[in-house]
C-alpha positions in Angstrom: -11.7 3.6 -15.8 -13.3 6.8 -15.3 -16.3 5.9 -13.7 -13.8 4.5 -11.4 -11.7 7.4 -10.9 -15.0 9.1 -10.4 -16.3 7.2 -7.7 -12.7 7.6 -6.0 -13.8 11.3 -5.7 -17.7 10.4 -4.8 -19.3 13.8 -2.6 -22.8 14.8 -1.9 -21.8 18.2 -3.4 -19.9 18.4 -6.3 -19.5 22.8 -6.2 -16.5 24.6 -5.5 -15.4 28.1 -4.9 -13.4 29.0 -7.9 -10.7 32.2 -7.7 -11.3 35.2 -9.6 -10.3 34.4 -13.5 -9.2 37.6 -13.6 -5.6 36.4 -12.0 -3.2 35.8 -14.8 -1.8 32.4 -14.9 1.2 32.6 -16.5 3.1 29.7 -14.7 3.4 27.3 -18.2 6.2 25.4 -18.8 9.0 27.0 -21.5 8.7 24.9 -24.8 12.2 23.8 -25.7 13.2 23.5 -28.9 14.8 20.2 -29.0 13.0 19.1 -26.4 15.6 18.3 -23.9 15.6 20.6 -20.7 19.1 21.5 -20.0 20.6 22.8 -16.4 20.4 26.3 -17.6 16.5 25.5 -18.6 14.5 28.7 -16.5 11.1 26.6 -15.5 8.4 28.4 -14.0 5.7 26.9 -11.7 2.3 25.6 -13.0 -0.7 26.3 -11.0 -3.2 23.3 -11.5 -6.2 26.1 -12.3 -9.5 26.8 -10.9 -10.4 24.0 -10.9 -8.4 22.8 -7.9 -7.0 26.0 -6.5 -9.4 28.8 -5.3 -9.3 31.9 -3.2 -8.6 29.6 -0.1 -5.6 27.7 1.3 -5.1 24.3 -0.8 -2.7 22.3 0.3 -0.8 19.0 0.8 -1.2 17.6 -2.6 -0.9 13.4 -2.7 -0.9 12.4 -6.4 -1.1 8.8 -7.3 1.2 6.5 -9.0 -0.3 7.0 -12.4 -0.7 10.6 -11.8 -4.3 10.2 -12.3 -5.9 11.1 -9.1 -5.3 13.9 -6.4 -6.1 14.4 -3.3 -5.5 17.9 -1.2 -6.4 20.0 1.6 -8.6 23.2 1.7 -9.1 25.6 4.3 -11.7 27.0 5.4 -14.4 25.8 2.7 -18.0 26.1 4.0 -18.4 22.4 2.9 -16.0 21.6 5.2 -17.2 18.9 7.7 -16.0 21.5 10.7 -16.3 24.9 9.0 -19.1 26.3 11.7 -17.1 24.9 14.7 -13.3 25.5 14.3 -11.2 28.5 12.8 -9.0 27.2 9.9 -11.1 23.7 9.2 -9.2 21.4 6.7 -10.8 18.6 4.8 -10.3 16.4 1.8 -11.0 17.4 -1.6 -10.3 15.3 -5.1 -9.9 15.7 -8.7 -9.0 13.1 -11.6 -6.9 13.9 -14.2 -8.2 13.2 -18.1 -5.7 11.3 -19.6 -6.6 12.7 -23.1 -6.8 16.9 -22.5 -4.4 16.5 -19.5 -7.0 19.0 -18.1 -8.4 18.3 -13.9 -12.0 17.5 -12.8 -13.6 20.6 -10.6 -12.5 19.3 -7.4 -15.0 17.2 -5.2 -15.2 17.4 -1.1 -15.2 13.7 -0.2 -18.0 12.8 2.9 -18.4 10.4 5.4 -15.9 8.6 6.2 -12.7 10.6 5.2 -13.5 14.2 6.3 -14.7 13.7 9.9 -12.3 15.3 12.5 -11.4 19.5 12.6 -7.8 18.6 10.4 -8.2 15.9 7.9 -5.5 15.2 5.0 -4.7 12.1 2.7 -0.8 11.0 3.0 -0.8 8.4 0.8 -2.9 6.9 -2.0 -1.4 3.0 -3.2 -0.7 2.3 -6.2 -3.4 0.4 -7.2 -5.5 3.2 -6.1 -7.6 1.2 -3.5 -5.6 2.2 -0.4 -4.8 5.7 1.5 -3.5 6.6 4.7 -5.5 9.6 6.3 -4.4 11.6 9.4 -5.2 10.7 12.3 -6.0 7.7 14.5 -9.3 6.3 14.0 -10.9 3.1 15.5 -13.7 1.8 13.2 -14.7 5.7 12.2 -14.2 7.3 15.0 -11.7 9.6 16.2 -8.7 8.3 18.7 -5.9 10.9 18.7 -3.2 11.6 17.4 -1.5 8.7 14.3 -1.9 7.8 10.9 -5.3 5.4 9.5 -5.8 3.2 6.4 -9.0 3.1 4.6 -10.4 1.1 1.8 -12.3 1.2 -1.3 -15.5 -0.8 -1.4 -17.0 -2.3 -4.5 -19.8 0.5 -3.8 -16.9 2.9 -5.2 -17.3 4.4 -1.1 -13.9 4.0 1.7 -14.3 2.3 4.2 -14.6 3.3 7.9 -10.6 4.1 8.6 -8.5 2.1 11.0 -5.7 3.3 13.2 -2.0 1.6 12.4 -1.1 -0.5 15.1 2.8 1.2 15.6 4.9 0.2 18.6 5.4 3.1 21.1 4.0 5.4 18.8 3.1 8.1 21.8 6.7 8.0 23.1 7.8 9.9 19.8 4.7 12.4 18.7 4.6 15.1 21.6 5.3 18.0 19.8 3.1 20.4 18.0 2.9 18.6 14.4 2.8 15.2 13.3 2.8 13.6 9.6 3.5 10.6 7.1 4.0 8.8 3.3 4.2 5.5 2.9 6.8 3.8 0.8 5.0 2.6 -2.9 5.7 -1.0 -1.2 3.2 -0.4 1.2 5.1 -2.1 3.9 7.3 1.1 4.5 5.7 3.5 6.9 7.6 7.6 7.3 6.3 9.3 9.9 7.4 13.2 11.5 6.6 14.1 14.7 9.2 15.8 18.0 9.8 13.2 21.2 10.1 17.1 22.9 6.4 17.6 24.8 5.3 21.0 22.6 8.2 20.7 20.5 8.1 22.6 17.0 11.7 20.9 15.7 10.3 17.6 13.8 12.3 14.7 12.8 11.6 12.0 10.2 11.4 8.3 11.6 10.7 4.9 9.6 8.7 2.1 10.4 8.3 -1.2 8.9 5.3 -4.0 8.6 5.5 -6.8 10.9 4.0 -10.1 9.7 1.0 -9.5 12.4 -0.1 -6.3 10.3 1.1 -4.1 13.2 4.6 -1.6 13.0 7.7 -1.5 14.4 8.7 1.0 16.7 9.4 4.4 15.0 13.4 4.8 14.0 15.3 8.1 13.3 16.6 8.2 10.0 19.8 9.6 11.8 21.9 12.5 12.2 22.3 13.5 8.6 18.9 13.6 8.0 17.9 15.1 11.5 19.7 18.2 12.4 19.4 19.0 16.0 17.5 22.4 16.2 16.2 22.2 13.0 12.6 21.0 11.7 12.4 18.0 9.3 9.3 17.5 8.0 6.8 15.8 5.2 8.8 13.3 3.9 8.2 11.7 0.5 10.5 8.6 -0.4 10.0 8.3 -4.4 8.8 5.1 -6.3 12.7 3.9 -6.5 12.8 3.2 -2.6 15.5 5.1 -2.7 15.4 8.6 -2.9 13.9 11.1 -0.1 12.8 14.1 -0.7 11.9 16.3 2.6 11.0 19.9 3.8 13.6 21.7 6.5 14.4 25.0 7.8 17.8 23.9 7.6 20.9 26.4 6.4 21.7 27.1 3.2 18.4 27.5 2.0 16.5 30.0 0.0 13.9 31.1 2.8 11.8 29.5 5.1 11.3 25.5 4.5 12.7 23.9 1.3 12.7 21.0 -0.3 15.9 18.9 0.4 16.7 15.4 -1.7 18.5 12.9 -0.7 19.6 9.1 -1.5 19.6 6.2 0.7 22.6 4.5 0.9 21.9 0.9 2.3 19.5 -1.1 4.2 19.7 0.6 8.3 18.0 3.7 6.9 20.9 5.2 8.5 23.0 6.1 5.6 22.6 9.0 3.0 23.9 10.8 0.7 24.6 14.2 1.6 21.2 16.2 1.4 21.2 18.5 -1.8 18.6 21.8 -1.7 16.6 22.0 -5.2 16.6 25.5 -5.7 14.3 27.5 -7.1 12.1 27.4 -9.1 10.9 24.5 -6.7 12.2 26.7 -3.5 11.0 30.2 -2.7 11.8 32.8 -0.2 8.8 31.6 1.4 8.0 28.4 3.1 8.0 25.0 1.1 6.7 21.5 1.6 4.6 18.7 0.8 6.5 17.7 -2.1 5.0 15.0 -4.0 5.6 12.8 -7.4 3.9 10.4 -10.1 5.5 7.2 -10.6 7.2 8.6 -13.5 9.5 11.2 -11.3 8.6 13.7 -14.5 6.5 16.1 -11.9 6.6 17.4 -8.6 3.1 18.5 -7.1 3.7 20.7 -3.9 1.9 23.8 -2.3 3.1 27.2 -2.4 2.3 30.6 -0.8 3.3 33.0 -3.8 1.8 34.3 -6.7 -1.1 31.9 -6.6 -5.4 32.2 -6.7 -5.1 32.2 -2.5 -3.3 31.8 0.1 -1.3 28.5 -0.9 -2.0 26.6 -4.4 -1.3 23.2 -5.5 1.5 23.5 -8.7 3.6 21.0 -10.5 6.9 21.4 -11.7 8.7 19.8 -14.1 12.2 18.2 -12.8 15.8 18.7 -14.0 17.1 14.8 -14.2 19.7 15.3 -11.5 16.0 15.9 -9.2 14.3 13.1 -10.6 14.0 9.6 -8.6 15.9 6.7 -10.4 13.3 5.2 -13.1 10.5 2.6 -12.6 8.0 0.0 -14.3 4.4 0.2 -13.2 2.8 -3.0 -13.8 -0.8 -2.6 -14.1 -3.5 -5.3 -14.6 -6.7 -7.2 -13.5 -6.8 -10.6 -10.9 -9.0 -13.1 -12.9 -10.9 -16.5 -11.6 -8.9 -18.9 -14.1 -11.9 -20.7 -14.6 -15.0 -18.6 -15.0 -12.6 -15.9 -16.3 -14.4 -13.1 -14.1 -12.7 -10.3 -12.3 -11.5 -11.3 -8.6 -10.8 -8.9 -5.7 -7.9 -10.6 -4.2 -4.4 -9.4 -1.9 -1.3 -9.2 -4.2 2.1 -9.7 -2.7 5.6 -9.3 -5.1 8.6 -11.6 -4.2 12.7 -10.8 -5.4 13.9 -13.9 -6.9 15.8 -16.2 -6.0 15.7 -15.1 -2.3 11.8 -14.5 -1.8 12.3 -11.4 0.0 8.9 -10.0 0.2 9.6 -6.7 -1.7 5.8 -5.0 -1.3 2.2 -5.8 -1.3 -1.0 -4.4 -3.1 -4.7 -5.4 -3.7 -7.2 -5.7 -6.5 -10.3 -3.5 -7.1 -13.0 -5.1 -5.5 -15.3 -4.4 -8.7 -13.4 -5.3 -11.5 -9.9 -6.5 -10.0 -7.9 -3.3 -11.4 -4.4 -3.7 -9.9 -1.3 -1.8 -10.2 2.3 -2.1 -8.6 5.1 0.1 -8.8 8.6 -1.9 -9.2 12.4 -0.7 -9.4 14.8 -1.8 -11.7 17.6 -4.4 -11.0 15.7 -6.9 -9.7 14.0 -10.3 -10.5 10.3 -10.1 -9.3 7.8 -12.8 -8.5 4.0 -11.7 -8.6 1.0 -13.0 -7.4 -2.7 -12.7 -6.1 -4.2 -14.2 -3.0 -7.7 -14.8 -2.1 -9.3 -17.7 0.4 -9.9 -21.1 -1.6 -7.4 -20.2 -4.5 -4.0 -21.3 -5.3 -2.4 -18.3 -7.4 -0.9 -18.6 -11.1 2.3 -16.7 -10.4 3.9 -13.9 -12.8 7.6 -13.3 -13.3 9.2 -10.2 -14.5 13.2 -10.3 -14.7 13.9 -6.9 -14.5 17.5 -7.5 -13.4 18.1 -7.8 -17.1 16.6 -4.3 -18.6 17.9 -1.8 -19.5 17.1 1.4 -17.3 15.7 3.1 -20.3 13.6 5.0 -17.9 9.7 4.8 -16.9 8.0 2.0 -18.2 4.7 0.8 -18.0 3.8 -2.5 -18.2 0.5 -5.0 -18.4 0.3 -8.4 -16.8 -3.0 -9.7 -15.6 -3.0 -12.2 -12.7 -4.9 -15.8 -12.4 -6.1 -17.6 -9.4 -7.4 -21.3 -10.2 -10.0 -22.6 -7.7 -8.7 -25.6 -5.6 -11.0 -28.1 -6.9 -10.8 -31.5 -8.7 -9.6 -31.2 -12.3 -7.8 -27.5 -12.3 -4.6 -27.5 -13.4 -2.4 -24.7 -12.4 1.0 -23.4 -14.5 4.4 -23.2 -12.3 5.6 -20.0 -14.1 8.3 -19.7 -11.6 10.1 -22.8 -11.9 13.8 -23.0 -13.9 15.9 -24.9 -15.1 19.0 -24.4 -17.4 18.9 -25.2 -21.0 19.3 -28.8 -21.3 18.8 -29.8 -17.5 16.7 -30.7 -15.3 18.1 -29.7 -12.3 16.0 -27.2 -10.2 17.4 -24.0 -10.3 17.8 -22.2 -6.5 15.1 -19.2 -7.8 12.5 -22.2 -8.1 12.3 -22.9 -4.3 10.3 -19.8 -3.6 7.1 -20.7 -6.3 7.7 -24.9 -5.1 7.1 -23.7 -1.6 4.1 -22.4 -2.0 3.2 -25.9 -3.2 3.9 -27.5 -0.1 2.1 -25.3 1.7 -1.2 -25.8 -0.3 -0.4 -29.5 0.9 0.0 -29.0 4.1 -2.5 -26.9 4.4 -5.6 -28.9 2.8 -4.0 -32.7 3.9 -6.6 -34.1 1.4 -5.5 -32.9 -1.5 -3.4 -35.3 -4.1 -1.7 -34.4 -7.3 -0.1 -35.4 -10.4 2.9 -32.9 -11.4 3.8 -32.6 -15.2 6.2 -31.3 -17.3 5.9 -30.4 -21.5 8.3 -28.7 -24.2 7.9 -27.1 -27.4 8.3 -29.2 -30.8 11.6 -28.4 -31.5 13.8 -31.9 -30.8 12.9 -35.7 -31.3 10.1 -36.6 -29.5 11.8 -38.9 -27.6 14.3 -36.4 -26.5 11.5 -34.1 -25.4 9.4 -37.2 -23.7 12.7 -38.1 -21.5 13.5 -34.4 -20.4 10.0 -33.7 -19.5 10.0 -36.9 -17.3 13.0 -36.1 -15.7 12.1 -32.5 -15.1 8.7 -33.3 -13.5 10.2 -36.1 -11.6 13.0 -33.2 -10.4 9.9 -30.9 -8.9 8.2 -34.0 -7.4 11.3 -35.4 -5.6 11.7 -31.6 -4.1 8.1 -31.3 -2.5 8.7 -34.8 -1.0 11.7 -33.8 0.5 9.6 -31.1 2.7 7.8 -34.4 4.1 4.8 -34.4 2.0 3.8 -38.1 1.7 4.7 -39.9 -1.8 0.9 -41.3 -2.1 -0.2 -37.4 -2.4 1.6 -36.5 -6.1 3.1 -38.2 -9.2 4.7 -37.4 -11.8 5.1 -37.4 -15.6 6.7 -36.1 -18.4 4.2 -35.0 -21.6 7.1 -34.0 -24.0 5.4 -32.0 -26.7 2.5 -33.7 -27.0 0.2 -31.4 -25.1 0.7 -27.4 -26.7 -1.8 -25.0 -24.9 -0.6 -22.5 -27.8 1.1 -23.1 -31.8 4.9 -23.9 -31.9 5.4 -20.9 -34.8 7.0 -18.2 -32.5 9.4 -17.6 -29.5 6.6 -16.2 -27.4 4.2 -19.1 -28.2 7.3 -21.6 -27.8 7.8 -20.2 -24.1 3.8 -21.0 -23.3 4.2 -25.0 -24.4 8.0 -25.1 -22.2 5.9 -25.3 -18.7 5.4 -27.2 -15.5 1.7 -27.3 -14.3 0.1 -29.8 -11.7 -3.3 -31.1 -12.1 -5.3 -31.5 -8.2 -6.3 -35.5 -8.7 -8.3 -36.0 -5.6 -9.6 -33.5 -2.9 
């Protein structure tokens, strides 16, 4: 993992200017003695050190899900790509996190690609740590004007050359002085600030969302509550939840200059909110305040700040009160395997809600050894799956409708894609019934569909669908519900018109274990449907 990480931070030069170490850096967090950190709890600010922070400006911190990796702006560096031809230069610089001493990497310019225009930044890095949207528009490299790009990592451990976001009547909305984004954890959820006024200096916040094409809709305000009139909203952040917004805005009843403001979003139209709520110091200073920032786990904030730092600004982290912190998540983390050699597979992921197969957010593997991870809220039933050319995907389901929000959680699930060939089998994981029955349960449509498309889609393809159970009950018992459970899958696939001479049916009973019958979790493995590609 951290040769990985490494290579996420790949430069030419790996030196830095470091601040005098003369500066005392006294911004810890206060250990509490029962470690619970109460409203009255006085928590200072804790600069990230020397060996991120530096004499110069750093700024705009974007920390990824597993709060692993940062990215950052300095200003003015003499590695910077534009230092000799433009006053106040700002490039890319990264650092990885050591998950053992907690400590940062001396931070690393990144090259070619990234850092080749006078102002670049990094809005967003994905969660699985092989996406991130840079500033600016760029067609294959090459500078375009103003908008946001996404680049890629290759299995080289290099981005790719970045590629402008196609968004609908993005230059009727950015002609003002300043432009920004975040993406949503979903990666289907674009934020954008920017002033419709030509030279204007008051920004509003506007959402966008991904169109089935891979282009964006058309920017929309996030409304009135959000956007005061004569007042500048700016570098919004919407928290793993999906729900709650933090933003920057000169706004009254604030400390100083910009603050951070939080609020929650109410429903669907982006359009309702709660009422925006300042956070106060010691996240708000008299001075100016933005670029807020969190892990997945909502425990830190990472955001720039003018005062008592190494420089001019510094990157810090604070540590939130729970009425700041995002509502809890589960990061599922794996790899995408080829189900029959067993090797790693760089693959698309895509996560469904069950039963109404809502596409809730999208990710992709790492193209060297499939590393994937995926940030999901509570209160939902997910499907999961990977998708590569020439593969049908083993689907994953997680029911989080039915935990507890006991707060962050991380979870492991690896991902399976079995080659369409003669002789694979391939396990149904979303497909219920109720205890006893073989009727299809609604939730099953969305994993039976994907069936039908396989044979639609490849019109040569026949195949015999099966159903087993666990030992417990008389064989004969187990032999009849099987039958009539695979028989219940078939007859649904035939009524989307494929024709009966492509796929059978049979019922195995418990005559055909793919693990012992001596626990609950082994039980579950044996009570599957699976179909078996016959011809092709």
């Amino acid at each position: 993992m951290k040769r990985i990480l490494l290579l996420l931070c790949m430069a030419a030069n790996l030196q830095y200017i470091t601040a005098q170490t003369s500066i005392d850096t006294t911004a810890v967090l206060i250990e509490q003695k029962d470690k619970i950190i109460r409203p009255e709890t006085i928590l200072k600010i804790e600069n990230l050190g020397v060996n991120i922070n530096s004499e110069l400006a750093e700024l705009r911190p974007t920390i990824s899900a597993d709060g692993n990796i940062l990215f950052f702006i300095c200003e003015n560096h003499p590695y910077n790509t534009k230092y000799n031809s433009i006053r106040n230069s700002q490039d890319i610089w990264c650092s990885f996190r050591d998950t053992t001493t907690g400590k940062w990497s001396e931070a690393m310019h990144m090259e070619y690609p990234l850092n080749t225009y006078h102002y670049n930044a990094v809005y967003w890095i994905s969660p699985d740590n092989n996406r991130i949207l840079i500033r600016n528009a760029f067609v294959d490299g090459d500078y375009a004007g103003n908008g946001v790009s996404m680049s890629y990592l290759k299995k080289n451990g290099s981005w790719s050359k970045p590629q402008m976001l196609q968004i609908k009547n993005y230059q009727k909305y950015d002609r003002g002085r300043q432009n920004g984004a975040s993406m949503a954890h979903d990666g289907q959820t674009l934020l954008l600030y920017m002033s419709e006024e030509k030279g204007g200096y008051n920004n509003d916040i506007y959402v966008c969302f991904l169109e089935p094409d891979g282009t964006w809709t058309e920017p929309k305000s996030l409304g009135k509550k959000i956007n005061l009139t004569k007042y500048n909203e700016m570098t919004p952040y919407l928290a793993a939840d999906g729900e709650t917004l933090y933003f920057s805005s000169d706004r009254p009843g604030g400390l100083g200059d910009n603050d951070i403001w939080m609020t929650k979003r109410l429903d669907k139209s982006w359009q309702k909110w709660s009422e925006p709520v300042n956070l106060g110091a010691p996240i708000n200073t008299e001075d100016w305040d933005a670029f807020f920032t969190l892990d997945a786990g909502g425990e830190y904030a990472y955001m720039s700040t003018h005062l008592n730092g190494y420089g001019a600004s510094d990157i810090v982290r604070v540590k939130l009160l729970e009425k700041e912190k995002p509502n809890p998540v589960v990061l599922v983390s794996g790899n995408v395997y080829n189900k029959k050699t067993g090797k790693p597979l760089s693959a698309s992921l895509v996560y469904e809600t069950l039963p109404d197969g809502t596409i809730a957010g999208n990710g992709i593997s790492n193209p060297e050894d499939g590393a994937f991870k995926i940030v999901l809220p509570y209160d939902k039933n997910y499907s999961i799956r990977a998708s590569a050319d020439k593969f049908f995907a083993i689907s994953e389901n997680l029911s989080l409708d039915s935990l507890v929000k006991a707060g962050y959680k991380e979870i492991h699930k690896d991902l399976y894609l079995v080659p369409i060939e003669i002789g694979q089998v391939v396990r149904l994981n979303n497909v219920f019934f109720d205890f006893d029955k073989w009727d299809l349960r609604p939730e099953s449509y969305v994993e039976l569909d994907r069936v039908v498309k396989l044979l639609q889609e490849n019109p040569a393809i026949e195949i015999e669908m099966s159903a087993h159970t666990d030992s417990r009950g008389a064989d004969d018992y187990n032999f009849k519900l099987s039958d009539n459970r695979a028989r219940s899958v078939m007859e649904y696939i035939l009524s989307k018109g494929i024709a009966p001479t492509r796929i059978t049916s049979k019922g195995y009973g418990e005559t055909m274990p793919v693990a012992p019958n001596d626990t609950d979790e082994n039980r579950q493995l044996n009570r599957r449907v699976e179909f078996k590609i016959v011809k092709n």
